[in-house]
C-alpha positions as CSV (number, residue, x, y, z in Angstrom):
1,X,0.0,0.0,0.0
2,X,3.3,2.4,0.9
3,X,3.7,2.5,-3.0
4,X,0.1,3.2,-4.2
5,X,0.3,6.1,-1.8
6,X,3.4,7.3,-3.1
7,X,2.0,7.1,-6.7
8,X,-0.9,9.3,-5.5
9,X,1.4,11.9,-3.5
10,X,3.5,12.1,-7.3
11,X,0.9,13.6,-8.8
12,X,1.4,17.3,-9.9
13,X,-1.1,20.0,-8.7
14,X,-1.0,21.4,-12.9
15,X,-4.3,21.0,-14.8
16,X,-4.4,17.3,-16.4
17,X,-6.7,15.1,-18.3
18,X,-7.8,18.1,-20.0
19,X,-7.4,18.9,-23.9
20,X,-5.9,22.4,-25.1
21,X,-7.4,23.7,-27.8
22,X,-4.5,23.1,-30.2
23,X,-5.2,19.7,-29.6
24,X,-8.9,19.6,-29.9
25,X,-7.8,21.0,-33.3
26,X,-5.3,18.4,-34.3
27,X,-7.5,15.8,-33.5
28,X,-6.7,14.6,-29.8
29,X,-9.7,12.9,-28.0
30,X,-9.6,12.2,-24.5
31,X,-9.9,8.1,-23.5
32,X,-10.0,9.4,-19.6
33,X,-11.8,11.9,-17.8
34,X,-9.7,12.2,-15.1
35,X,-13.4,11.0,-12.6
36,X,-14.2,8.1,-13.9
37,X,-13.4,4.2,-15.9
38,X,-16.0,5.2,-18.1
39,X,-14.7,4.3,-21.8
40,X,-12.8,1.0,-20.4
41,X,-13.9,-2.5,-19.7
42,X,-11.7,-5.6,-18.3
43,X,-10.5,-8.0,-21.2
44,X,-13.6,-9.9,-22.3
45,X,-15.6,-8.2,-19.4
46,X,-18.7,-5.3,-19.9
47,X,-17.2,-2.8,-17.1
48,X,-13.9,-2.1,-15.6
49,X,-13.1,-4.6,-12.2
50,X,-12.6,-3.3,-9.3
51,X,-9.2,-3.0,-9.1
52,X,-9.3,-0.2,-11.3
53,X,-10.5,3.1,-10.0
54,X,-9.8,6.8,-10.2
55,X,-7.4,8.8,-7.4
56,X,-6.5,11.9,-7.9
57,X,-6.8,12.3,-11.1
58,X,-5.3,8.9,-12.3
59,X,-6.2,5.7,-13.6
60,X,-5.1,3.5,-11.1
61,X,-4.8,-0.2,-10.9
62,X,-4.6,-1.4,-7.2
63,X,-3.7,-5.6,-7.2
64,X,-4.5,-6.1,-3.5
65,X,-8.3,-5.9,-4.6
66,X,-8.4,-9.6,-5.7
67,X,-12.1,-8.6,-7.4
68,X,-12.2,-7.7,-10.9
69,X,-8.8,-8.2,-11.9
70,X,-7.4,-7.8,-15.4
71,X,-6.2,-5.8,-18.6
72,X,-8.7,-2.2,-18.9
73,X,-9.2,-1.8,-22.6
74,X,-11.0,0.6,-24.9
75,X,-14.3,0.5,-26.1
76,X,-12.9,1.4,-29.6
77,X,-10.8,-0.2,-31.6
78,X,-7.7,1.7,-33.2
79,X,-5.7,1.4,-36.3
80,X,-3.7,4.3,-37.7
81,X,-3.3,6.7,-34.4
82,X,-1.3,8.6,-31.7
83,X,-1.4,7.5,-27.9
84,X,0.2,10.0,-25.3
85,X,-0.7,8.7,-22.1
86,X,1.7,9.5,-18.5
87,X,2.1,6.3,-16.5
88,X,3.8,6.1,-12.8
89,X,4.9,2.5,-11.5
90,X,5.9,1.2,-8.5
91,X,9.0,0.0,-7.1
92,X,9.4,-3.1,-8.5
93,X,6.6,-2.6,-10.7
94,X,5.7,-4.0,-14.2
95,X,3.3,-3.5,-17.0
96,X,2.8,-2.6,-20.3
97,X,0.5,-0.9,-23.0
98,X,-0.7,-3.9,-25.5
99,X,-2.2,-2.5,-29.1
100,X,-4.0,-3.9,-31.8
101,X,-5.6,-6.1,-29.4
102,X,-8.4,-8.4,-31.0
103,X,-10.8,-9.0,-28.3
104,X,-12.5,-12.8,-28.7
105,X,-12.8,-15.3,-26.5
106,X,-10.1,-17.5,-29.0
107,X,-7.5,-15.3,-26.8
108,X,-7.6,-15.2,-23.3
109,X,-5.4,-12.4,-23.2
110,X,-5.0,-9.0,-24.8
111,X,-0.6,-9.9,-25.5
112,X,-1.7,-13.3,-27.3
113,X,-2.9,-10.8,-30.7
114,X,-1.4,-7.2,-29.6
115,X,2.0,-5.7,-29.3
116,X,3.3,-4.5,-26.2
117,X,5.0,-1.1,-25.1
118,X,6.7,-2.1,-22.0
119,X,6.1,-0.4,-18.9
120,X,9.1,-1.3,-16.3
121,X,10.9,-0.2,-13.1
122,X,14.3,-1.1,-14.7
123,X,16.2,-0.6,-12.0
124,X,14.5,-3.2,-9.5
125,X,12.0,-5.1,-11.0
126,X,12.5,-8.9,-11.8
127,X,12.2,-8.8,-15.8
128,X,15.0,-6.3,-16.2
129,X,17.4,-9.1,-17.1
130,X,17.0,-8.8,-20.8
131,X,17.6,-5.4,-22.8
132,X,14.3,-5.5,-24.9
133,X,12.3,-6.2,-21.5
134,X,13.3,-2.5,-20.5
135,X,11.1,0.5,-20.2
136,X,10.5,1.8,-23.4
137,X,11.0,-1.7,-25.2
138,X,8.9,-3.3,-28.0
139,X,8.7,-6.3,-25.8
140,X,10.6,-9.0,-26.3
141,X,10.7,-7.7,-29.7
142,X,13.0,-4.7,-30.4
143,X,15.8,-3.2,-27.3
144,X,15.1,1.2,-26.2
145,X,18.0,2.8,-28.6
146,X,18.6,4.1,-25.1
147,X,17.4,4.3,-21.5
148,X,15.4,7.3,-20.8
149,X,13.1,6.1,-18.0
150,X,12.3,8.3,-14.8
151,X,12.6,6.1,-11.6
152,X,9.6,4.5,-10.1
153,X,7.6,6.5,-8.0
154,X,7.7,9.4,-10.9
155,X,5.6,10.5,-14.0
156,X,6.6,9.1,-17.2
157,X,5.4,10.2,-20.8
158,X,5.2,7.8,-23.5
159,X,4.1,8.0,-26.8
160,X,3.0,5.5,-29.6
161,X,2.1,6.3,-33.1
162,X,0.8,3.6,-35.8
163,X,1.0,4.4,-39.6
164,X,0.5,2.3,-41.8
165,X,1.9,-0.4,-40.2
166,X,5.4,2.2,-39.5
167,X,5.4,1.8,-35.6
168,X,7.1,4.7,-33.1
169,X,8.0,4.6,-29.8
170,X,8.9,7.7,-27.5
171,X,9.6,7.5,-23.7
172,X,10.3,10.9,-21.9
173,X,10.8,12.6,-25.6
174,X,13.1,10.0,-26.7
175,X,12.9,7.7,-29.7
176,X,13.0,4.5,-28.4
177,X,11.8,2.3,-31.4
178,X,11.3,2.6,-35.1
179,X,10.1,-0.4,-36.8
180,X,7.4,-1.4,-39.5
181,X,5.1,-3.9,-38.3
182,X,4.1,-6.9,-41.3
183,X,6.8,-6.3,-43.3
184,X,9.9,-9.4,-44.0
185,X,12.1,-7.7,-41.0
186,X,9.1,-7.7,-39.1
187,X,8.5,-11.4,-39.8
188,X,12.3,-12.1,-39.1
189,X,12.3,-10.3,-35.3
190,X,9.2,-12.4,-34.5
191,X,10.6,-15.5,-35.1
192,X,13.5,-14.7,-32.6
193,X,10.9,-13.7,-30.1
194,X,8.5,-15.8,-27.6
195,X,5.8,-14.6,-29.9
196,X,7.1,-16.8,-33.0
197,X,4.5,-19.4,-32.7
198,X,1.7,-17.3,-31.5
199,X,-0.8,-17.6,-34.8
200,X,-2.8,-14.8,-33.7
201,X,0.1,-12.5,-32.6
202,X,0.1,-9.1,-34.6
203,X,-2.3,-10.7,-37.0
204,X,-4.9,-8.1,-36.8
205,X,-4.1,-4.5,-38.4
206,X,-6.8,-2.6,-36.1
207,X,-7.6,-3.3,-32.6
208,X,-8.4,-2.3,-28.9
209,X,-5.7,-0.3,-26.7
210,X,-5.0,-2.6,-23.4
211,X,-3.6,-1.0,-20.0
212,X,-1.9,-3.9,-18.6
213,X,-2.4,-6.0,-15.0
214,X,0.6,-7.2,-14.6
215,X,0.0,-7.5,-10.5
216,X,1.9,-3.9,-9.5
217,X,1.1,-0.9,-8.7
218,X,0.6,1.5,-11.7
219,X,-1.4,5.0,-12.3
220,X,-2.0,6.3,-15.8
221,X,-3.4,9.8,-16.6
222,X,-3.2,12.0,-19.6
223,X,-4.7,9.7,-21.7
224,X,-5.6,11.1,-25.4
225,X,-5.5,9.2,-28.7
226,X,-6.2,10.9,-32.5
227,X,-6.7,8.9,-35.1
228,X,-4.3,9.5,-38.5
Protein backbone atom coordinates (compact mmCIF):
# COMPACT_ATOMS: atom_id res chain seq x y z
CA UNK A 1 0.00 0.00 0.00
CA UNK A 2 3.26 2.45 0.88
CA UNK A 3 3.74 2.47 -3.01
CA UNK A 4 0.14 3.16 -4.22
CA UNK A 5 0.28 6.12 -1.84
CA UNK A 6 3.39 7.26 -3.15
CA UNK A 7 2.05 7.07 -6.72
CA UNK A 8 -0.92 9.28 -5.48
CA UNK A 9 1.42 11.88 -3.53
CA UNK A 10 3.51 12.11 -7.31
CA UNK A 11 0.94 13.57 -8.85
CA UNK A 12 1.44 17.30 -9.88
CA UNK A 13 -1.08 20.02 -8.68
CA UNK A 14 -0.98 21.37 -12.95
CA UNK A 15 -4.33 21.00 -14.81
CA UNK A 16 -4.44 17.28 -16.36
CA UNK A 17 -6.67 15.14 -18.29
CA UNK A 18 -7.77 18.07 -20.04
CA UNK A 19 -7.39 18.93 -23.94
CA UNK A 20 -5.86 22.35 -25.06
CA UNK A 21 -7.44 23.67 -27.81
CA UNK A 22 -4.54 23.13 -30.20
CA UNK A 23 -5.18 19.68 -29.58
CA UNK A 24 -8.86 19.59 -29.90
CA UNK A 25 -7.82 20.99 -33.33
CA UNK A 26 -5.34 18.39 -34.32
CA UNK A 27 -7.51 15.77 -33.53
CA UNK A 28 -6.66 14.64 -29.84
CA UNK A 29 -9.69 12.94 -27.97
CA UNK A 30 -9.63 12.21 -24.46
CA UNK A 31 -9.95 8.09 -23.53
CA UNK A 32 -9.97 9.44 -19.56
CA UNK A 33 -11.84 11.92 -17.78
CA UNK A 34 -9.68 12.20 -15.06
CA UNK A 35 -13.36 11.04 -12.58
CA UNK A 36 -14.19 8.09 -13.86
CA UNK A 37 -13.44 4.22 -15.95
CA UNK A 38 -15.96 5.24 -18.07
CA UNK A 39 -14.69 4.31 -21.76
CA UNK A 40 -12.77 1.01 -20.38
CA UNK A 41 -13.88 -2.49 -19.71
CA UNK A 42 -11.66 -5.60 -18.35
CA UNK A 43 -10.49 -7.96 -21.25
CA UNK A 44 -13.56 -9.90 -22.31
CA UNK A 45 -15.62 -8.22 -19.42
CA UNK A 46 -18.75 -5.30 -19.86
CA UNK A 47 -17.22 -2.81 -17.06
CA UNK A 48 -13.87 -2.12 -15.62
CA UNK A 49 -13.10 -4.57 -12.21
CA UNK A 50 -12.57 -3.27 -9.27
CA UNK A 51 -9.15 -3.03 -9.14
CA UNK A 52 -9.33 -0.24 -11.33
CA UNK A 53 -10.51 3.15 -10.04
CA UNK A 54 -9.83 6.77 -10.16
CA UNK A 55 -7.39 8.78 -7.36
CA UNK A 56 -6.50 11.93 -7.88
CA UNK A 57 -6.83 12.35 -11.13
CA UNK A 58 -5.34 8.93 -12.32
CA UNK A 59 -6.21 5.71 -13.56
CA UNK A 60 -5.14 3.52 -11.08
CA UNK A 61 -4.80 -0.23 -10.93
CA UNK A 62 -4.57 -1.37 -7.21
CA UNK A 63 -3.72 -5.62 -7.24
CA UNK A 64 -4.51 -6.12 -3.54
CA UNK A 65 -8.30 -5.94 -4.63
CA UNK A 66 -8.43 -9.58 -5.71
CA UNK A 67 -12.08 -8.63 -7.37
CA UNK A 68 -12.20 -7.74 -10.90
CA UNK A 69 -8.79 -8.21 -11.88
CA UNK A 70 -7.39 -7.75 -15.38
CA UNK A 71 -6.17 -5.79 -18.64
CA UNK A 72 -8.67 -2.18 -18.91
CA UNK A 73 -9.22 -1.84 -22.59
CA UNK A 74 -10.97 0.61 -24.91
CA UNK A 75 -14.32 0.49 -26.15
CA UNK A 76 -12.94 1.43 -29.59
CA UNK A 77 -10.76 -0.25 -31.65
CA UNK A 78 -7.75 1.70 -33.16
CA UNK A 79 -5.68 1.41 -36.33
CA UNK A 80 -3.69 4.31 -37.72
CA UNK A 81 -3.33 6.72 -34.37
CA UNK A 82 -1.34 8.65 -31.72
CA UNK A 83 -1.37 7.46 -27.91
CA UNK A 84 0.17 9.97 -25.27
CA UNK A 85 -0.71 8.75 -22.11
CA UNK A 86 1.73 9.46 -18.49
CA UNK A 87 2.14 6.26 -16.47
CA UNK A 88 3.77 6.11 -12.82
CA UNK A 89 4.90 2.51 -11.49
CA UNK A 90 5.85 1.24 -8.49
CA UNK A 91 8.98 -0.04 -7.08
CA UNK A 92 9.39 -3.08 -8.52
CA UNK A 93 6.63 -2.58 -10.73
CA UNK A 94 5.70 -4.02 -14.22
CA UNK A 95 3.29 -3.53 -16.97
CA UNK A 96 2.78 -2.58 -20.33
CA UNK A 97 0.49 -0.86 -22.95
CA UNK A 98 -0.72 -3.87 -25.53
CA UNK A 99 -2.17 -2.50 -29.07
CA UNK A 100 -4.02 -3.90 -31.80
CA UNK A 101 -5.65 -6.10 -29.36
CA UNK A 102 -8.40 -8.37 -31.01
CA UNK A 103 -10.83 -9.04 -28.33
CA UNK A 104 -12.46 -12.76 -28.72
CA UNK A 105 -12.80 -15.31 -26.49
CA UNK A 106 -10.10 -17.49 -28.99
CA UNK A 107 -7.54 -15.34 -26.84
CA UNK A 108 -7.62 -15.20 -23.25
CA UNK A 109 -5.38 -12.40 -23.15
CA UNK A 110 -5.01 -8.98 -24.84
CA UNK A 111 -0.56 -9.86 -25.48
CA UNK A 112 -1.73 -13.28 -27.33
CA UNK A 113 -2.88 -10.77 -30.71
CA UNK A 114 -1.36 -7.21 -29.57
CA UNK A 115 2.05 -5.71 -29.34
CA UNK A 116 3.33 -4.48 -26.22
CA UNK A 117 5.05 -1.07 -25.06
CA UNK A 118 6.68 -2.13 -21.96
CA UNK A 119 6.08 -0.38 -18.86
CA UNK A 120 9.14 -1.29 -16.28
CA UNK A 121 10.94 -0.23 -13.09
CA UNK A 122 14.33 -1.12 -14.72
CA UNK A 123 16.24 -0.58 -12.05
CA UNK A 124 14.50 -3.22 -9.47
CA UNK A 125 12.03 -5.07 -11.02
CA UNK A 126 12.50 -8.94 -11.75
CA UNK A 127 12.22 -8.79 -15.82
CA UNK A 128 14.95 -6.31 -16.18
CA UNK A 129 17.44 -9.14 -17.13
CA UNK A 130 17.03 -8.84 -20.84
CA UNK A 131 17.60 -5.35 -22.83
CA UNK A 132 14.25 -5.45 -24.88
CA UNK A 133 12.34 -6.16 -21.54
CA UNK A 134 13.27 -2.52 -20.49
CA UNK A 135 11.15 0.47 -20.19
CA UNK A 136 10.54 1.80 -23.44
CA UNK A 137 11.04 -1.69 -25.24
CA UNK A 138 8.88 -3.29 -28.00
CA UNK A 139 8.74 -6.28 -25.75
CA UNK A 140 10.55 -9.00 -26.30
CA UNK A 141 10.65 -7.71 -29.67
CA UNK A 142 13.04 -4.68 -30.37
CA UNK A 143 15.78 -3.20 -27.26
CA UNK A 144 15.06 1.16 -26.19
CA UNK A 145 18.05 2.78 -28.58
CA UNK A 146 18.56 4.10 -25.13
CA UNK A 147 17.44 4.27 -21.48
CA UNK A 148 15.38 7.32 -20.82
CA UNK A 149 13.05 6.08 -18.00
CA UNK A 150 12.28 8.27 -14.82
CA UNK A 151 12.64 6.08 -11.64
CA UNK A 152 9.58 4.55 -10.13
CA UNK A 153 7.61 6.49 -7.99
CA UNK A 154 7.71 9.42 -10.87
CA UNK A 155 5.65 10.55 -14.03
CA UNK A 156 6.56 9.13 -17.19
CA UNK A 157 5.37 10.20 -20.80
CA UNK A 158 5.16 7.80 -23.54
CA UNK A 159 4.13 8.04 -26.77
CA UNK A 160 3.00 5.49 -29.58
CA UNK A 161 2.15 6.28 -33.10
CA UNK A 162 0.83 3.60 -35.75
CA UNK A 163 0.99 4.41 -39.63
CA UNK A 164 0.52 2.27 -41.76
CA UNK A 165 1.90 -0.39 -40.20
CA UNK A 166 5.38 2.18 -39.46
CA UNK A 167 5.40 1.79 -35.57
CA UNK A 168 7.13 4.66 -33.08
CA UNK A 169 7.98 4.60 -29.79
CA UNK A 170 8.89 7.72 -27.46
CA UNK A 171 9.56 7.51 -23.71
CA UNK A 172 10.27 10.93 -21.94
CA UNK A 173 10.78 12.64 -25.63
CA UNK A 174 13.12 10.04 -26.66
CA UNK A 175 12.89 7.69 -29.69
CA UNK A 176 13.01 4.47 -28.37
CA UNK A 177 11.77 2.35 -31.36
CA UNK A 178 11.33 2.62 -35.14
CA UNK A 179 10.10 -0.36 -36.83
CA UNK A 180 7.38 -1.37 -39.48
CA UNK A 181 5.15 -3.90 -38.32
CA UNK A 182 4.12 -6.89 -41.32
CA UNK A 183 6.85 -6.31 -43.35
CA UNK A 184 9.89 -9.36 -44.03
CA UNK A 185 12.15 -7.71 -40.98
CA UNK A 186 9.14 -7.66 -39.05
CA UNK A 187 8.45 -11.42 -39.78
CA UNK A 188 12.30 -12.07 -39.07
CA UNK A 189 12.32 -10.30 -35.29
CA UNK A 190 9.17 -12.37 -34.45
CA UNK A 191 10.58 -15.48 -35.09
CA UNK A 192 13.46 -14.70 -32.57
CA UNK A 193 10.91 -13.69 -30.11
CA UNK A 194 8.46 -15.78 -27.61
CA UNK A 195 5.80 -14.63 -29.87
CA UNK A 196 7.13 -16.80 -33.03
CA UNK A 197 4.53 -19.38 -32.67
CA UNK A 198 1.71 -17.29 -31.51
CA UNK A 199 -0.76 -17.56 -34.81
CA UNK A 200 -2.81 -14.82 -33.69
CA UNK A 201 0.13 -12.50 -32.64
CA UNK A 202 0.05 -9.06 -34.55
CA UNK A 203 -2.26 -10.73 -37.05
CA UNK A 204 -4.93 -8.14 -36.83
CA UNK A 205 -4.15 -4.51 -38.42
CA UNK A 206 -6.81 -2.64 -36.08
CA UNK A 207 -7.60 -3.28 -32.63
CA UNK A 208 -8.37 -2.35 -28.94
CA UNK A 209 -5.72 -0.28 -26.66
CA UNK A 210 -5.00 -2.63 -23.43
CA UNK A 211 -3.65 -0.98 -19.98
CA UNK A 212 -1.87 -3.91 -18.60
CA UNK A 213 -2.45 -5.99 -15.02
CA UNK A 214 0.63 -7.21 -14.55
CA UNK A 215 0.05 -7.47 -10.46
CA UNK A 216 1.88 -3.94 -9.50
CA UNK A 217 1.12 -0.91 -8.70
CA UNK A 218 0.61 1.50 -11.67
CA UNK A 219 -1.38 4.96 -12.26
CA UNK A 220 -2.03 6.34 -15.84
CA UNK A 221 -3.43 9.79 -16.64
CA UNK A 222 -3.16 11.98 -19.62
CA UNK A 223 -4.70 9.67 -21.70
CA UNK A 224 -5.55 11.09 -25.40
CA UNK A 225 -5.46 9.23 -28.65
CA UNK A 226 -6.23 10.92 -32.47
CA UNK A 227 -6.72 8.85 -35.06
CA UNK A 228 -4.33 9.49 -38.48
Amino acid sequence: MIAFVLIANCLAAQTHNELTAKEKKQGWHLLFDGKTTDGWHNYLKPNAGPAWSVSDGALQLDPSVKEGRGDAVTEKEYENFELAIDWNIAEEGNSGIIFLVHEDKAYDNTYVTGPEYQLLDDKKAEDNKKPNHLAGSLYDIITPTKASENPAGQWNHTVIRLQNGELTFWLNGVQTVKTHIWDANWNELVAQSKFKSWKGFAAFHKGHIALQDHGYHIAFRDIKVREL
